[in-house]
N, C-alpha and C positions, 0 to 999 in steps of 0.2 A: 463713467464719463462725466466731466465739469462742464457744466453751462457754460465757462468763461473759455475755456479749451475750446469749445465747440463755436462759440462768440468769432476769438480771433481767428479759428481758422477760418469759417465760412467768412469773415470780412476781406481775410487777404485772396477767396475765392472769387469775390465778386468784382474783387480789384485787377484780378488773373496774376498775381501776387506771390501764390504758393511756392515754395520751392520744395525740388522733389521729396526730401523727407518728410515735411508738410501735408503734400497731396497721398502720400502713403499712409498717413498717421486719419487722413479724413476718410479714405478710402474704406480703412480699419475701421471706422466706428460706422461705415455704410453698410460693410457688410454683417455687421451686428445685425441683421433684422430681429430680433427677439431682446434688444436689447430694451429696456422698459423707459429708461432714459430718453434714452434719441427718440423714440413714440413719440413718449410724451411732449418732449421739446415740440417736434413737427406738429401735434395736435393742436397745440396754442398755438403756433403759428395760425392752424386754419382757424381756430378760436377767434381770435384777434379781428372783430368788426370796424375797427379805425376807418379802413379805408372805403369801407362796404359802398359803390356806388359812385364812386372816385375814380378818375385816372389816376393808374400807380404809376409815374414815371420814374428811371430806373432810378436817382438819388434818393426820392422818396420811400420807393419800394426798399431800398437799402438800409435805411435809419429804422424803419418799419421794422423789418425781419430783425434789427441789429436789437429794437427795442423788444418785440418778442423773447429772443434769446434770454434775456437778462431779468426776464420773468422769472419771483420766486416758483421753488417746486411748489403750486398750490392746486389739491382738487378739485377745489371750486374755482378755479381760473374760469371757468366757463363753460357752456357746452357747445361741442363742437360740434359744427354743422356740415353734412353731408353736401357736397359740389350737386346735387340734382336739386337739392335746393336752393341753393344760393348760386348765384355764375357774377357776379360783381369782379370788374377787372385785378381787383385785390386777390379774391377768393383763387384767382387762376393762376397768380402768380404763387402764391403761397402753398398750393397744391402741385407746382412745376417744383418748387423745393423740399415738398415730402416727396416727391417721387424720387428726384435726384438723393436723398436721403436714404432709401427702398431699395430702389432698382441699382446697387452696386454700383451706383455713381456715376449709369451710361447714360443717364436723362439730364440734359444740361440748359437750364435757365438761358433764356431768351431777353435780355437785360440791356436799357439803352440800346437797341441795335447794333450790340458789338459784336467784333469779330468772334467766332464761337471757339470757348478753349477748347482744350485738348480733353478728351474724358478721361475722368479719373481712375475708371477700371481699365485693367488690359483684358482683352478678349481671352476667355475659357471654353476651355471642349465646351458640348453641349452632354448632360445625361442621356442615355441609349434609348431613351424615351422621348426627347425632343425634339423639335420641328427643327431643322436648322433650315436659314436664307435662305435664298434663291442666287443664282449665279448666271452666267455666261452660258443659254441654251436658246437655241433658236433651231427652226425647221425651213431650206430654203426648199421654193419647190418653183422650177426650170418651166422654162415655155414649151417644153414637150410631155410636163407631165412629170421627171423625175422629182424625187422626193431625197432631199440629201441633210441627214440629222449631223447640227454642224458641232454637236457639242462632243462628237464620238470622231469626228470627217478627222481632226487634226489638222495640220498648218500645210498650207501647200492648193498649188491647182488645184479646181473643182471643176471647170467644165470650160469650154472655147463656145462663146455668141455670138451672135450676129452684128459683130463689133467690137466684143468686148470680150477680154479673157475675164475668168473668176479664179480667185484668190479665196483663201480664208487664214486670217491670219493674226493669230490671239484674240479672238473675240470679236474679231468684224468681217464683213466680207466688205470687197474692195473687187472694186471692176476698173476695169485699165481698157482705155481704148486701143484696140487693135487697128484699123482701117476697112476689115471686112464687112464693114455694113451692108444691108439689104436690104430693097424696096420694101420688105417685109419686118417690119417690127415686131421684136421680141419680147413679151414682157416675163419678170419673173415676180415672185412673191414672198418673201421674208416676214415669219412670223415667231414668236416669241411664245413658248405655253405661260399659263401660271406660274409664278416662282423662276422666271428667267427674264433676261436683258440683251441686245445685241447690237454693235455699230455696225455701220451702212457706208461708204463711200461708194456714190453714186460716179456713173463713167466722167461728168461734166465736173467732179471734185466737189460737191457739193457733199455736207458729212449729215445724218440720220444717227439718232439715238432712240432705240425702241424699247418700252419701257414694259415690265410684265403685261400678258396677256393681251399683247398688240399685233397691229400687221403694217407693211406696205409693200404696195404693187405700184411698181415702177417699169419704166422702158429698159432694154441693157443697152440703147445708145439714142439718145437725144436728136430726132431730127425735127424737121417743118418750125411752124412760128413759136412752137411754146413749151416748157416741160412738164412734163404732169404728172404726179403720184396720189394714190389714192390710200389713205390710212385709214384707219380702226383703231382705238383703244389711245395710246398716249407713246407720242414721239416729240421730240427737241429735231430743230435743224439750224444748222449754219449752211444756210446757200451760196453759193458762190455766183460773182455777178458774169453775170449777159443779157449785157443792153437792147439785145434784138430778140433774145428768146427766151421772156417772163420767164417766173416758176409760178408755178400751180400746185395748189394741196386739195384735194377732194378730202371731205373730210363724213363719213358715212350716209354717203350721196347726199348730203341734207345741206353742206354747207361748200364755200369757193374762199380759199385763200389765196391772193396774188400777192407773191415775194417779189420787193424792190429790192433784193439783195441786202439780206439780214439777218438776224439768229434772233428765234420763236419758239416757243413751247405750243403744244396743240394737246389737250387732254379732253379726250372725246367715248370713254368707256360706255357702250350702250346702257347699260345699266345707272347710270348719269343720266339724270331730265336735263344735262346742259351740255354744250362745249366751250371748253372755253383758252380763246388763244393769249399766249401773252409774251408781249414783244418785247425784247432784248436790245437791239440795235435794229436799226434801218427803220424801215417801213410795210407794213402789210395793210393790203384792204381786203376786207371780211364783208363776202356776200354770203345772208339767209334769207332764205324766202322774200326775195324779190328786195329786200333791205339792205343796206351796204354802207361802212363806217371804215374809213382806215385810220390805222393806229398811229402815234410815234412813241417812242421807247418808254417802257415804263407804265404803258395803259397795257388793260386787258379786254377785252371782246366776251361777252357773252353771250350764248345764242340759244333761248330756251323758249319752248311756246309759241314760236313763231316769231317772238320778240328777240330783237339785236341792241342789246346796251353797250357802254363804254365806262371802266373805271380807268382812274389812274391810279396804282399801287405805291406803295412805300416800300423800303427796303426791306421789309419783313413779310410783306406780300408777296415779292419777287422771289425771296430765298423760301416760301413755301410753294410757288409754284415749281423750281426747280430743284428741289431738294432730292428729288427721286434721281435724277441726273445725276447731284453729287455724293449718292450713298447715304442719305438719313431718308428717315420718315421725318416731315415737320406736320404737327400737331395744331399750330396756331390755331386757335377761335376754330379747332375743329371738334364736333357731332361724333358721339361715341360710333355711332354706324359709320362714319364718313372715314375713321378710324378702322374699324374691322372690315370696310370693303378695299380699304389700302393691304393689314392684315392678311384675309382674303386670297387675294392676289399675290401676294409676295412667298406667303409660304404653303399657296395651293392649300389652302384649308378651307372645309364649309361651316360659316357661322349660322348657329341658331341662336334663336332668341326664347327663353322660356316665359316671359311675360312679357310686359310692351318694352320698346326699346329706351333705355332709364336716357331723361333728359339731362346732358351731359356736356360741358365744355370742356377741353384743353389747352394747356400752353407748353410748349418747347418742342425739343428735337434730340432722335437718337438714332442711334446706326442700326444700317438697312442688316445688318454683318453679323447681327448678332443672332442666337437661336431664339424662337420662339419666347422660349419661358421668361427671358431676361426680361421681353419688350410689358411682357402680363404682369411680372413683380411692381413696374411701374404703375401701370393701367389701373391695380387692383387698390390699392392708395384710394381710390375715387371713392371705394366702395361698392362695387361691380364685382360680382365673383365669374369664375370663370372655372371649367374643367374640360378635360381634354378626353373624346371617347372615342375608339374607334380609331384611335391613330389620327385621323385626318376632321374631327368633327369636335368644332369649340362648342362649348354652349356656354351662354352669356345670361346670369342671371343678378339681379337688384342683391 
């Protein structure tokens, strides 16, 4: 491979530029991992202290990486420094591009906040040894107790409530008001295992997206002043408005969200010292422990210790709060643990830690879709090894 080959393609990559034979000719030198060239290249990239302690914004990071490139082949270019030492906004970006280097081209730079290209790989089997995704499984369980596994039920009726038929139908269940209501309120419960995802249309039209390893308990028809469901773990909702009967999110007894008709993320995984909501459109007010802040679009809510804060997010804080929603893991300024308990969850594996957990930052985003092994080729770039025992058991070691 030539430096100057490799030069203009990553510039017409950063411009989103490539044309298809292009993005197959980069793709070809991505999958070279043992190629000693493209190493090397990436290693001077992380070499390169210019920025060390700098905002890289995306022009500058651009001239940067483009100056890198163009670096004689020299030995002594420098030594390169390990990401658990260094975390400088530089150091993150330039290790988001050995990984996109690494990882078959499915890890893709987070650059001026633009729209995210297309990846340069096309998805591959996984080997008979890999973890593949998570998909469309969920477990609904009826107000008398039945237990209906929706990932086997198939499309069609699932039961008649007390108000509402049930549906299940590609991947969501869907309640349709009937008129049969009863003084008696029915509730059911929709949870999701490890390594599974489900949509929700509740009987009032209101849509639920429940995200691995979550729940919600809901009514199957909406009566008296208010509506109310209670989650676990990490759900998205678009509510649908009525003016006379709030919505309500119970959020693992500890917190109250009131919906003025609007679309929210809720990520509330026990295993989380936090919750934290982040609002979309409309308005929500967020009561903990006796403290109460309502949002407008583009803040987030946190609720940890007792304590209720408020940020306001930028575009890239938004797209990593919902990124689970739209099929990727986003990495931003994320904590290699905060990483493996996403991991974790998605593809139902238990992480161990063989000494203390290596102080670690990341930057970018890649698809939820891909097997196991693809997301680790990246990861392992940091210099964090990883092995797989036991089928279901990572161990993560410096």
């Amino acid at each position: 491979m030539k430096y100057e080959t490799a030069r203009q393609l990553i510039e017409k990559y950063l411009d989103n530029a490539l044309s298809r034979e292009e993005r197959q000719q980069l793709l070809d030198m991505t999958e070279a991992g043992n190629d000693e060239t493209l190493i090397r290249l990436f290693q001077e990239m992380l070499a390169n202290e210019a920025f060390a302690g700098e905002a890289a914004d995306g022009p500058r990071m651009k001239q940067s990486l483009l100056d890198v490139l163009a670096v004689d082949k020299n030995p002594d270019a420098g030594k390169v420094h390990s990401m658990h030492r260094r975390k400088s906004n530089w150091m993150r970006y330039a290790a988001a591009a050995a990984i996109l280097a690494c990882a078959l081209g499915t890890f893709l730079w987070l650059q001026q906040k633009s729209p995210i290209p297309a990846p340069l790989a096309n998805k591959t089997a996984a080997p008979a040894t890999d973890i593949l995704p998570g998909g469309k499984k969920a477990q609904l369980t009826l107000a008398d107790g039945t237990v209906i596994q929706l990932d086997s039920a198939g499309n069609g009726a699932l039961a008649t409530q007390p108000g509402s038929q049930v549906v299940n139908k590609n991947g969501e269940v869907i309640y349709t008001p009937n008129g049969n209501a009863q003084d008696m309120i029915a509730y059911n419960t929709l949870r999701t295992p490890r390594g599974g995802i489900y949509q929700l249309s509740l009987p009032d039209g209101s849509k639920v997206w429940l995200n691995a390893a979550s729940s919600i308990s809901y009514p199957v028809a909406f009566r008296g002043r208010e509506r109310l469901v209670e989650i676990a773990g990490e759900a998205y909702f678009e509510v649908a408005p009525h003016a006379n009967m709030p919505f309500k999110v119970k959020v693992n007894d500890k917190s109250i969200i009131e919906v003025l008709g609007t679309a929210f993320n809720v990520m509330a995984y026990h295993e989380a010292p936090f919750i934290n909501t982040t609002l979309l459109q409309g308005a929500v007010r967020v009561t903990n422990n006796g403290k109460q802040v309502t949002l407008q679009p583009g803040q987030q809510a946190k609720a940890a210790a007792g304590q209720l804060s408020v940020k306001t997010l930028d575009q890239a804080g938004i797209s990593k709060a919902l990124a689970w929603k739209e099929g990727r893991f986003n990495f931003q300024d994320a904590s290699l643990q905060e990483i493996m308990m996403q991991l974790s969850r998605w593809y139902d594996i238990e992480v161990v830690y063989e000494k203390d957990i290596p102080d670690i930052e990341f930057i970018g985003e890649i698809e939820r879709s891909l097997p196991l092994s693809d997301v680790l080729k990246g990861l392992k770039m940091s210099g964090v090894n990883f092995r797989l025992e036991n089928g279901k058991r990572l161990i993560v070691s410096p």
